[in-house]
C-alpha positions in Angstrom: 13.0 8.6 -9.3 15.5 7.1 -11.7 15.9 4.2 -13.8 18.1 0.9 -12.9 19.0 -1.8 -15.4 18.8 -5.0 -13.7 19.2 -8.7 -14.9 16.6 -11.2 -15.3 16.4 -15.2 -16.6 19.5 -14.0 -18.4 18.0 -10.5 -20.2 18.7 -6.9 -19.3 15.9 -4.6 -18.4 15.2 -1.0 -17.2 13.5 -0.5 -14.3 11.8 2.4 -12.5 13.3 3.2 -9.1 11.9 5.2 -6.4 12.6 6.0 -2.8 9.6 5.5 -0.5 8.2 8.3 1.1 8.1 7.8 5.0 4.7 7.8 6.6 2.6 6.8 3.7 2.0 3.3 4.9 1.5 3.9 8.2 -1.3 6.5 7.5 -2.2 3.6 4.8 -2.7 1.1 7.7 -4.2 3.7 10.0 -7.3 4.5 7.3 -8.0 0.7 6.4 -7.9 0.4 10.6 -10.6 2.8 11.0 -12.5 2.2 8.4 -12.8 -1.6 9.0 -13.7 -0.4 13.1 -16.4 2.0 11.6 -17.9 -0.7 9.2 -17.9 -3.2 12.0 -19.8 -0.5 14.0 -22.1 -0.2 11.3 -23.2 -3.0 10.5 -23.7 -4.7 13.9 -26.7 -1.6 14.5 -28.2 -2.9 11.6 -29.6 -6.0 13.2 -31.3 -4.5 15.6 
């Protein structure tokens, strides 16, 4: 993590800068893919 001063509408300011760890958003998009499967499993018992 480090900080980077970059321009904007004519004005300086710091920003935060990170590298992304690899893997988090594939295991992100993994869990919401599951969990929308299971709730769709769910809820279509529930009319019966």
């Amino acid at each position: 993590m480090g900080i980077k001063k970059k321009k904007f509408n004519g004005e300086e300011y710091e920003v935060l800068i990170h590298a992304e760890t690899p893997g988090f958003r594939t295991a992100f998009h993994i869990v919401i893919c599951v969990a929308v499967i299971y709730f769709i499993y769910i809820f279509s018992h529930v009319a019966h």
